[in-house]
MARDOFI-699407 format. One line per 3 residues: number of its first residue (from 1); for each residue x, y, z of N, C-alpha, C. Coordinates in nm, 2 decimals, always signed. Each point is the difference from the previous one (the first is absolute). Layout:
N
NUM = X Y Z X Y Z X Y Z | ...
***
This chain:
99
1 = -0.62 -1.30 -2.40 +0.11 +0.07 +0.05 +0.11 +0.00 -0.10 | +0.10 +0.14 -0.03 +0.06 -0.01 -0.06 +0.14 -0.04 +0.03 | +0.09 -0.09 -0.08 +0.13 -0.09 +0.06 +0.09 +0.14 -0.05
4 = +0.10 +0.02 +0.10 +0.09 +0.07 -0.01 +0.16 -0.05 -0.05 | +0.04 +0.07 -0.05 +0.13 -0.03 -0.09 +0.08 -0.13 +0.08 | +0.02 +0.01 +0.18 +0.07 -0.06 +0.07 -0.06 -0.06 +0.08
7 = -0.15 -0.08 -0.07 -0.09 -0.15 +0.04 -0.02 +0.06 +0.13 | +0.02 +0.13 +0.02 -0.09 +0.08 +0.18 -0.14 -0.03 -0.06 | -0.05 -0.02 +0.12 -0.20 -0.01 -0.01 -0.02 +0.05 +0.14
10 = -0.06 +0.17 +0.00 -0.03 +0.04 +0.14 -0.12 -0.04 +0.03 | -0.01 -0.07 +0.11 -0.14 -0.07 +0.05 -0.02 +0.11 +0.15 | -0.06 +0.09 +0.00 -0.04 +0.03 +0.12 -0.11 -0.08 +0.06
13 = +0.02 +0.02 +0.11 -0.12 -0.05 +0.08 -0.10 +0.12 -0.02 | -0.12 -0.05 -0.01 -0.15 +0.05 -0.02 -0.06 +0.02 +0.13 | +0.00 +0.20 -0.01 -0.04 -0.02 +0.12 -0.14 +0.13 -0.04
16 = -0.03 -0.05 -0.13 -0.18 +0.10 -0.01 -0.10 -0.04 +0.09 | -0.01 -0.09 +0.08 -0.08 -0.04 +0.06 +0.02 +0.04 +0.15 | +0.05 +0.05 +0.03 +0.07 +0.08 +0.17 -0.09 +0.14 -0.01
19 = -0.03 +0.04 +0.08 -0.04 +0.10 +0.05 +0.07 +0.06 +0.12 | +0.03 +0.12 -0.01 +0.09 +0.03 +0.08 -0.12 +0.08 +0.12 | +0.03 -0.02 +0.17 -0.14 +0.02 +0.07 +0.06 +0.16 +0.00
22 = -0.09 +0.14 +0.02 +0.01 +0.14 +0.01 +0.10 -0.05 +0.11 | +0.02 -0.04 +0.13 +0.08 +0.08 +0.09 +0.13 -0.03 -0.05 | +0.05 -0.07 -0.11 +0.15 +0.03 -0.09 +0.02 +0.10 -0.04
25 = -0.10 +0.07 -0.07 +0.05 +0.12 +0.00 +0.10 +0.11 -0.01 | +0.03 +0.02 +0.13 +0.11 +0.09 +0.09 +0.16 -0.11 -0.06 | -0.05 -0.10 +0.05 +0.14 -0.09 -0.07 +0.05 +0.01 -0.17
28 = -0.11 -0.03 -0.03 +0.04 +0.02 -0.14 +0.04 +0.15 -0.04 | -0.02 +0.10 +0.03 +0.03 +0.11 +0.01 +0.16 +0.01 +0.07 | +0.01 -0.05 +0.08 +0.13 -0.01 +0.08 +0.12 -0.08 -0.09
31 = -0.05 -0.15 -0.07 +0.09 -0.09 -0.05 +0.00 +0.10 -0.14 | -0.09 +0.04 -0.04 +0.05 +0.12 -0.15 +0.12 +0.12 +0.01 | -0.04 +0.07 +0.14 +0.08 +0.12 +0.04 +0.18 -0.10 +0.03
34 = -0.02 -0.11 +0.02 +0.10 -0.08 +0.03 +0.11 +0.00 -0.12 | -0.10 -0.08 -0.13 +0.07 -0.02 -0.06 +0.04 +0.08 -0.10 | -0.04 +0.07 +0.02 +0.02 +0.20 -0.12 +0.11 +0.01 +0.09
37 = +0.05 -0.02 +0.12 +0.09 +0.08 +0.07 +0.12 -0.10 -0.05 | -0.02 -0.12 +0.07 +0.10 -0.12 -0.07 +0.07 +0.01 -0.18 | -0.09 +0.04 -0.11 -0.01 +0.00 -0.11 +0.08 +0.16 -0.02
40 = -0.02 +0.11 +0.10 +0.06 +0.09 -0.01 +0.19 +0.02 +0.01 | -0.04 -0.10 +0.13 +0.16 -0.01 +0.06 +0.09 -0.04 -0.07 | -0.03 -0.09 -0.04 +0.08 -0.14 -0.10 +0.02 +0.11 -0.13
43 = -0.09 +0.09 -0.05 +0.01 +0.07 -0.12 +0.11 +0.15 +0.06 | +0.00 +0.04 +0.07 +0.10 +0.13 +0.10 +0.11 -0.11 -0.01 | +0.02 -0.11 +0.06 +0.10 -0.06 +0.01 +0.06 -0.04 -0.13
46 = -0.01 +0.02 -0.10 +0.01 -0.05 -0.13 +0.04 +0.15 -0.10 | -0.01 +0.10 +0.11 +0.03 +0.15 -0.05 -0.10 +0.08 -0.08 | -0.10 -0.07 +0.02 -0.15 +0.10 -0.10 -0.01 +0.10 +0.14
49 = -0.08 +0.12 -0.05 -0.01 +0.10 +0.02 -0.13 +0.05 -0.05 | -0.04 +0.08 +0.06 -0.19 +0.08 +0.01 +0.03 +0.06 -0.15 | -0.09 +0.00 -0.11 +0.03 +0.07 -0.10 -0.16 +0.00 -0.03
52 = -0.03 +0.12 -0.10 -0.17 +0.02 +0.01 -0.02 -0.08 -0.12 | +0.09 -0.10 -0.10 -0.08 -0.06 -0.05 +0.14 -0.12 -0.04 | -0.05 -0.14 +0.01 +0.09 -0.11 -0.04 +0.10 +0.02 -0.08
55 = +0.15 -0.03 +0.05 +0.08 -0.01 -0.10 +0.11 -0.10 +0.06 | +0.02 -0.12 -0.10 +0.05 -0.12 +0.04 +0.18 +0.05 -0.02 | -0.03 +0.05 -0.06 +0.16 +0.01 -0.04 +0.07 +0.14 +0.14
58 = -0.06 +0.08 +0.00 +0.02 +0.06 +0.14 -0.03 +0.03 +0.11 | -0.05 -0.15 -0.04 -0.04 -0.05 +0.18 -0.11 +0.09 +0.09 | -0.11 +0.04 -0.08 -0.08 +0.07 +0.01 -0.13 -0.03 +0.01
61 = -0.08 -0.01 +0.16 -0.11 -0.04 -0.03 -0.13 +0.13 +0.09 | -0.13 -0.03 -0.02 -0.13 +0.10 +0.01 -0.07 -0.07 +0.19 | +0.11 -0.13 -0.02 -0.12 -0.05 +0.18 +0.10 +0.01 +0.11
64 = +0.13 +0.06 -0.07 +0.07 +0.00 +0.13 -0.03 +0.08 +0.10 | -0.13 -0.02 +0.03 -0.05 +0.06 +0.12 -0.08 -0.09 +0.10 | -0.02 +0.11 +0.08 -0.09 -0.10 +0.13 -0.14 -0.04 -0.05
67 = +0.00 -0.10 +0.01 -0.14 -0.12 -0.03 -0.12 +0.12 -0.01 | -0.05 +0.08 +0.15 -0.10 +0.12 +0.01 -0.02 +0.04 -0.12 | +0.16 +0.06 -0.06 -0.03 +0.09 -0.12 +0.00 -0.05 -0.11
70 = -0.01 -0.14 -0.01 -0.01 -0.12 -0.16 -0.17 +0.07 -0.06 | +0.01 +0.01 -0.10 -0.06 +0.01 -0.09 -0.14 -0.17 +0.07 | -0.13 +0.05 -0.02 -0.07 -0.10 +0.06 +0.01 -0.14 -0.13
73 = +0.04 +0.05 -0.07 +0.01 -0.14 -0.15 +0.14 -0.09 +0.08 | +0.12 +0.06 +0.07 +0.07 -0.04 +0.03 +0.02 -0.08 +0.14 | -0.05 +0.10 +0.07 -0.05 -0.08 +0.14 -0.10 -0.13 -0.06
76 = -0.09 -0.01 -0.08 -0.09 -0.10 -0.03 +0.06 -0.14 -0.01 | +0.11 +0.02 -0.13 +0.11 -0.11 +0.00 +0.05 -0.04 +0.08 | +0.04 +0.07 +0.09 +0.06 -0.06 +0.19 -0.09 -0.03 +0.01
79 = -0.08 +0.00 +0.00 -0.17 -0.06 +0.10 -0.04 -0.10 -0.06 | +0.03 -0.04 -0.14 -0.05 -0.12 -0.05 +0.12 -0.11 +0.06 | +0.12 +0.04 -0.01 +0.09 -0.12 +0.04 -0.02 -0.03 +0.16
82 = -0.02 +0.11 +0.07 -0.03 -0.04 +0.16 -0.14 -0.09 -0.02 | -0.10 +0.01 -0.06 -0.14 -0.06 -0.01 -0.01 -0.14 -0.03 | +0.13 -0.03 -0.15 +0.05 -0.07 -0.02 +0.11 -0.09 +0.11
85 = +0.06 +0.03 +0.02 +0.05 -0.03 +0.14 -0.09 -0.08 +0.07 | -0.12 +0.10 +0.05 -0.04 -0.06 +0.16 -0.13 -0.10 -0.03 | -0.04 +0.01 -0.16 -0.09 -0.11 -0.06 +0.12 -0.15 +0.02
88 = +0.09 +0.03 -0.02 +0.06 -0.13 -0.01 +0.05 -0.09 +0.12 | +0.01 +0.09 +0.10 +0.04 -0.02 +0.15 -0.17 -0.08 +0.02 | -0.11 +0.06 -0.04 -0.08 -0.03 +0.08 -0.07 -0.11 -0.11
91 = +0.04 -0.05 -0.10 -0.03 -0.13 -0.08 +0.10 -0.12 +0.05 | +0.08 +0.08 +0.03 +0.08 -0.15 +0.03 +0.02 +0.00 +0.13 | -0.11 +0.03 +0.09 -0.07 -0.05 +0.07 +0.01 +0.09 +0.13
94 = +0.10 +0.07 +0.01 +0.07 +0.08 +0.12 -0.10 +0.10 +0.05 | -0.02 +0.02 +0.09 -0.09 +0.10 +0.10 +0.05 +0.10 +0.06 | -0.05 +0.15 -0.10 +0.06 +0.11 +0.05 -0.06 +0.06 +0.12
97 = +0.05 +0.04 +0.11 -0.04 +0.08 +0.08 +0.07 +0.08 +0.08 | +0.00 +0.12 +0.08 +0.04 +0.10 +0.05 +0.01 -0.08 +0.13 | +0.17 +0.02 +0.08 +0.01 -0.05 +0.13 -0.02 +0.11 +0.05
***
């Protein structure tokens, strides 16, 4: 592991060994469309604006759109942190289920 300038050491918890069961699915699908919308807001709120290609300096970005119409490379990214996410919920021990 490499030591970072400010003696940070990111230790995630290890969660390759989880398998996530199919009927997650629809959730992980759901906590992705979540967090593209959260990640959008925060970015609208911050005065970025739809632009067809990145520009930091005028506040210009390509996903300010609805999750649906994400590019499937970018929807993917949401889907790995929701995956990520519910691997970790269910290593540390917690039991997902639909009430």
């Amino acid at each position: 592991m490499k030591k970072m300038n400010n003696n940070y050491f990111p230790n995630p918890v290890d969660i390759s060994d989880v398998v996530l069961p199919k009927e997650l699915d629809a959730l992980v699908e759901s906590i992705a469309k979540n967090v593209h919308d959260v990640w959008a807001q925060g970015r609208i709120s911050d005065g970025w604006k739809y632009g067809k290609q990145r520009d930091d300096k005028n506040k210009l970005h390509p996903c300010l759109v609805p999750y649906e119409e994400l590019p499937e490379g970018e929807k993917e990214y949401d889907r790995k942190t929701a995956v990520g996410t519910l691997k970790l919920i269910i290593k540390l021990g917690f039991k997902i289920e639909k009430i």
